[in-house]
C-alpha positions in Angstrom: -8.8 -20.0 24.6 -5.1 -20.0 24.3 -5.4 -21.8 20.5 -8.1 -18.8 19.8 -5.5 -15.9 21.0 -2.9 -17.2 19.2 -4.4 -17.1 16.2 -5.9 -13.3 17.0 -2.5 -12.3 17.3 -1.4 -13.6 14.3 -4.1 -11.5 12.2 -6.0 -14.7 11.5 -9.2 -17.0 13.0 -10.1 -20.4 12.3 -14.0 -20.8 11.4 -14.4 -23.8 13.1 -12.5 -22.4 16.6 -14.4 -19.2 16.7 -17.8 -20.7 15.9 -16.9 -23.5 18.3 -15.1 -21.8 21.0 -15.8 -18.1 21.2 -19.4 -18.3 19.7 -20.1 -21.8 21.1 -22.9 -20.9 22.6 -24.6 -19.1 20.2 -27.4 -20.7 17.4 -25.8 -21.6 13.8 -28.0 -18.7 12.6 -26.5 -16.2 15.0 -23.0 -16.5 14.5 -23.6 -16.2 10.3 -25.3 -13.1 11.4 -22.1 -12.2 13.4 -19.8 -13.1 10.5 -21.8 -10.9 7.9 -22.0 -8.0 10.6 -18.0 -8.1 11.1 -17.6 -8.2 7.4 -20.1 -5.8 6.6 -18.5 -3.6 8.9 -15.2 -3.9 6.7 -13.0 -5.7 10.7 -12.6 -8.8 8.3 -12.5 -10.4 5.5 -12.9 -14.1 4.5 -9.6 -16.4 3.0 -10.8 -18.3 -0.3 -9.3 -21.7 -1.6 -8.7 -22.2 -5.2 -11.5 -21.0 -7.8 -13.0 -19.2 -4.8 -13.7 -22.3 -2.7 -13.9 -23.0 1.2 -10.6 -23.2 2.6 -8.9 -22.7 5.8 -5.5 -21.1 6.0 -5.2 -21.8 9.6 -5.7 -25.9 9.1 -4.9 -26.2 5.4 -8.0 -28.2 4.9 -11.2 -27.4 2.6 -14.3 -28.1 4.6 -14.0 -24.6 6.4 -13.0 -20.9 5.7 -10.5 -19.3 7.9 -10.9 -15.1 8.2 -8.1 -12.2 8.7 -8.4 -9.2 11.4 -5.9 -6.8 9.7 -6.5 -4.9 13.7 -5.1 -7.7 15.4 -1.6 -7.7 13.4 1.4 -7.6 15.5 4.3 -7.7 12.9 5.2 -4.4 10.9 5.3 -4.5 7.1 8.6 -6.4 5.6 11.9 -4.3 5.6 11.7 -4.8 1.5 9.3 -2.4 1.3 9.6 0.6 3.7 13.6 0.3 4.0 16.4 1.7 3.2 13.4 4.7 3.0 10.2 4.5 2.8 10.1 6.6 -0.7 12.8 4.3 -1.9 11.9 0.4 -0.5 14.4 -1.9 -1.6 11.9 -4.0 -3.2 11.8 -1.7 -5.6 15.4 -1.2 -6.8 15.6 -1.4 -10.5 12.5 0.1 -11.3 11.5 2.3 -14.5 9.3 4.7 -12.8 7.8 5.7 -9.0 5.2 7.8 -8.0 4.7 8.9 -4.0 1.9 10.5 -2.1 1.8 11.5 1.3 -1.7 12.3 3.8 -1.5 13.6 6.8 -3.3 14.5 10.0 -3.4 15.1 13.6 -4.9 11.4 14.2 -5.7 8.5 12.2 -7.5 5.8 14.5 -6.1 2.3 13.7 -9.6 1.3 12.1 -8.3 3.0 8.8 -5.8 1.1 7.9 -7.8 -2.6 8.8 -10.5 -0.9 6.7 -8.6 -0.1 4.0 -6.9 -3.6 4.0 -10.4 -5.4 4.1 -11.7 -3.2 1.5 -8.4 -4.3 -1.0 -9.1 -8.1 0.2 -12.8 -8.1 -0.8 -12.3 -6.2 -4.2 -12.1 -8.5 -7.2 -10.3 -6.1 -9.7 -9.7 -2.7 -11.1 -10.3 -0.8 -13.9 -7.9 1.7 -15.5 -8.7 4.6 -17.7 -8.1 2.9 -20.8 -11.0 0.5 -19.7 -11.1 -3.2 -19.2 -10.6 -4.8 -16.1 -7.4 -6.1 -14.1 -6.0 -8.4 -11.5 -4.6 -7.8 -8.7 -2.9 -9.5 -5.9 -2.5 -8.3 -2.1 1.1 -9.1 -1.2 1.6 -8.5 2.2 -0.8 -7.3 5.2 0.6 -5.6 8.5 -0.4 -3.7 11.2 1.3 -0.7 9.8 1.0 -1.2 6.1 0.1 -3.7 2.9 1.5 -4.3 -0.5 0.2 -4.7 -3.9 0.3 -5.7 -7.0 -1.0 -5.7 -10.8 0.6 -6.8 -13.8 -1.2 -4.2 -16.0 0.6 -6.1 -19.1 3.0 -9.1 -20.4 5.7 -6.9 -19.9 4.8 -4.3 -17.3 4.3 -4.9 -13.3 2.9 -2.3 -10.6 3.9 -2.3 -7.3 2.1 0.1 -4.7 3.1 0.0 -1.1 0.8 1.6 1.7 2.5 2.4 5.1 1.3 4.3 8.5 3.2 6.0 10.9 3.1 8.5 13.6 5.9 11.0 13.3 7.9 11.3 16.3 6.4 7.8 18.2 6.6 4.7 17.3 2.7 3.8 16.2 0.1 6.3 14.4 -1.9 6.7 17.8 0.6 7.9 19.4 -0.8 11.2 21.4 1.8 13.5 20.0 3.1 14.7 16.3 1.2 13.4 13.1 -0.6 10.9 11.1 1.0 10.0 8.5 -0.1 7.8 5.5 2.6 7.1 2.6 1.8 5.2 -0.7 4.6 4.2 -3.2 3.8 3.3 -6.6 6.9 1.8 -8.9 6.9 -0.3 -12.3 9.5 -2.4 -13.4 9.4 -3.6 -16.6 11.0 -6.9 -18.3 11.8 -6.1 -21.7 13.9 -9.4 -22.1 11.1 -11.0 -24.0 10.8 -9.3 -27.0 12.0 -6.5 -29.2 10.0 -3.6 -28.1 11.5 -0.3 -27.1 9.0 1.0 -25.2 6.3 0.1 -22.9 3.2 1.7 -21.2 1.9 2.3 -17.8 -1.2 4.3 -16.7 -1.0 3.8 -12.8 -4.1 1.8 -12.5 -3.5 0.2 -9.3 -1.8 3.7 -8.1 -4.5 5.9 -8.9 -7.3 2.9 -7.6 -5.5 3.3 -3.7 -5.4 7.0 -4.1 -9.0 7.1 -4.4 -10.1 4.3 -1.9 -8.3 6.4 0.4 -10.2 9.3 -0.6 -13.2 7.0 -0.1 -12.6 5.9 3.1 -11.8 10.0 4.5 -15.2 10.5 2.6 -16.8 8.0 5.1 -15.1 8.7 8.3 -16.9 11.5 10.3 -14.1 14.0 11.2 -11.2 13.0 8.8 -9.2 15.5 6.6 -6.6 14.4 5.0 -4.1 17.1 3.8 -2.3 16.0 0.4 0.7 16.2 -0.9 3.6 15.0 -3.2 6.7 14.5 -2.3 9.5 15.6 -4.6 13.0 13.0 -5.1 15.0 15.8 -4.5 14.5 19.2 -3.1 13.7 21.3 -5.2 13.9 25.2 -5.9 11.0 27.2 -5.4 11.4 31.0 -5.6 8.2 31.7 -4.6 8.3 29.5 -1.2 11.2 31.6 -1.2 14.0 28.2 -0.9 13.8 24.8 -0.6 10.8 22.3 -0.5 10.4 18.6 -0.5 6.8 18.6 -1.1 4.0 20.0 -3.4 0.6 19.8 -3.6 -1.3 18.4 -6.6 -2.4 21.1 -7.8 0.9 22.9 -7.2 2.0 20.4 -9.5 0.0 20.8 -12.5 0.9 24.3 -13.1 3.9 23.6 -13.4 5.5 21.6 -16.4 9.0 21.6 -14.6 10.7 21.6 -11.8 14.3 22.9 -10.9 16.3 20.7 -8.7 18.6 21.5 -6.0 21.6 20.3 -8.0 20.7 22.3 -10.9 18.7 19.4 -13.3 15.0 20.1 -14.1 12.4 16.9 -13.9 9.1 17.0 -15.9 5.8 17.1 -13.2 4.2 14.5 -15.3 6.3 12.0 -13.8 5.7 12.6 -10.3 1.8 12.6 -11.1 0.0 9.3 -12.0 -1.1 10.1 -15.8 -0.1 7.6 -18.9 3.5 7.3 -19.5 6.1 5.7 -22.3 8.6 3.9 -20.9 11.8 3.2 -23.2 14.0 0.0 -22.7 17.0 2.5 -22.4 15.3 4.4 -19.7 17.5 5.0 -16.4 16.3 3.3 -13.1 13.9 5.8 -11.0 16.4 5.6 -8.8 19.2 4.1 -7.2 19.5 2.9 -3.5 22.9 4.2 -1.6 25.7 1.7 -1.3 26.2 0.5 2.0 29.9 0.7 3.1 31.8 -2.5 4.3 32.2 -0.3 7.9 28.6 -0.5 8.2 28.2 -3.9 7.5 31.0 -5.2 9.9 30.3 -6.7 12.9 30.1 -3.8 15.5 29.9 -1.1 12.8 
């Protein structure tokens, strides 16, 4: 029992302990019918060896499969990707291009995000506009977020980062503020390879988590998700009649510019997640604040 809860807190059950210990008693028949029913109701999803075989992550041996509960995690996502902020992760630094998106509302029950993991880690590719189908590869899994990634070309790698909190507590069931679900997309491209000046991204993986979320609010009785896309930098709006940090989509594509605080315009076709030409002497997206030798002194 204590081998079993270990593992529950860790996200991750061996095959052989559950069927032997926690289902022990049940016929062989019985607990494949409880295996497909968890699955089937998206609360877990089975670990593959190479080339798709049996294998347990839990033992490191092949004669058994092993299974991840994204709702029993107990560590948050890796610092990497939510920190210094969430909109700009360190993991990220260097990049050529970033998209964000932000949902929110009153309550978002824990289930959604373990759905929406299980759904990513049963899916065997995507498929971007252009057509054709791509790999993909889930990076991380937490109890408040995961990480992917795609390398849509030789040259050109997607990141997307999905993270949930609950504004003003420390988890998203918290019984006060809001749900909050944030998803960063950035590319970084390695030109070092050959002679080409530009390079090409359509999203794919981007635009693939923006609709299994709309998916999954599609298929979850009460859910409404309000939209929106948050801006780098505020930015002027006459009509709001200031400042804002955030549009909607639609907002958005009314718009071919947008005038920043400081005075410099951006196009909206780069915060929306449409095809765009990357040049080898394009800028980073952006750039991460220095940290000062105060704050990294001992005591500062």
């Amino acid at each position: 029992k204590e081998r079993l809860t270990a593992l529950q807190k860790r996200g991750r059950l061996c095959s052989r302990l559950l069927r032997e210990e926690l289902w022990g008693h049940l016929k062989r028949d019985e607990q494949d019918a409880l295996v497909s029913l968890m699955g089937a109701f998206r609360l877990m999803h089975e670990t593959h060896g190479e080339g798709g075989g049996r294998y347990c992550q839990v033992c490191a041996t092949n004669d058994h499969e092993s299974y991840v509960v994204p709702a029993t995690f107990q560590d948050p996502i890796d610092d990497g990707y939510v920190a210094p902020s969430v909109w700009t992760p360190r993991n990220g630094q260097g990049c050529k291009g970033v998209l964000r998106r932000e949902y929110r509302c009153s309550r978002l029950e824990d289930a959604f995000l373990s759905e929406l993991q299980v759904v990513w880690c049963t899916e065997e590719g995507i498929t971007p506009e252009s057509g054709g189908r791509l790999g993909f590869r889930v990076i991380a899994q937490a109890k408040d977020g995961m990480v992917l990634k795609c390398e849509e070309s030789e040259d050109v790698e997607e990141t997307v980062v999905v993270s949930v909190a609950r504004e003003g507590g420390d988890n998203a069931c918290d019984s006060f503020g809001e749900s909050v679900i944030r998803v960063v997309g950035f590319v970084h491209v390695d030109f070092a390879e050959d002679d080409a000046e530009c390079a090409t991204t359509e999203w794919p993986l981007f635009n693939c988590v923006l609709e299994s979320i709309r998916m999954l609010e599609k298929g979850t009785p009460g859910l409404s998700l309000r939209e929106r896309v948050p801006l780098a930098c505020s930015t002027v709006d006459e009509a709001a009649g200031g400042l804002v940090d955030s549009m909607t989509v639609q907002e958005l594509r009314k718009r071919r510019k947008l005038k920043l605080e400081d005075g410099s315009t951006v196009r909206t076709s780069d915060l929306l997640p449409g095809s765009r030409e990357i040049s080898r002497s394009a800028p980073a997206a952006y750039a991460l604040p220095e940290v000062s030798e105060a704050a990294t002194a001992p005591g500062g």
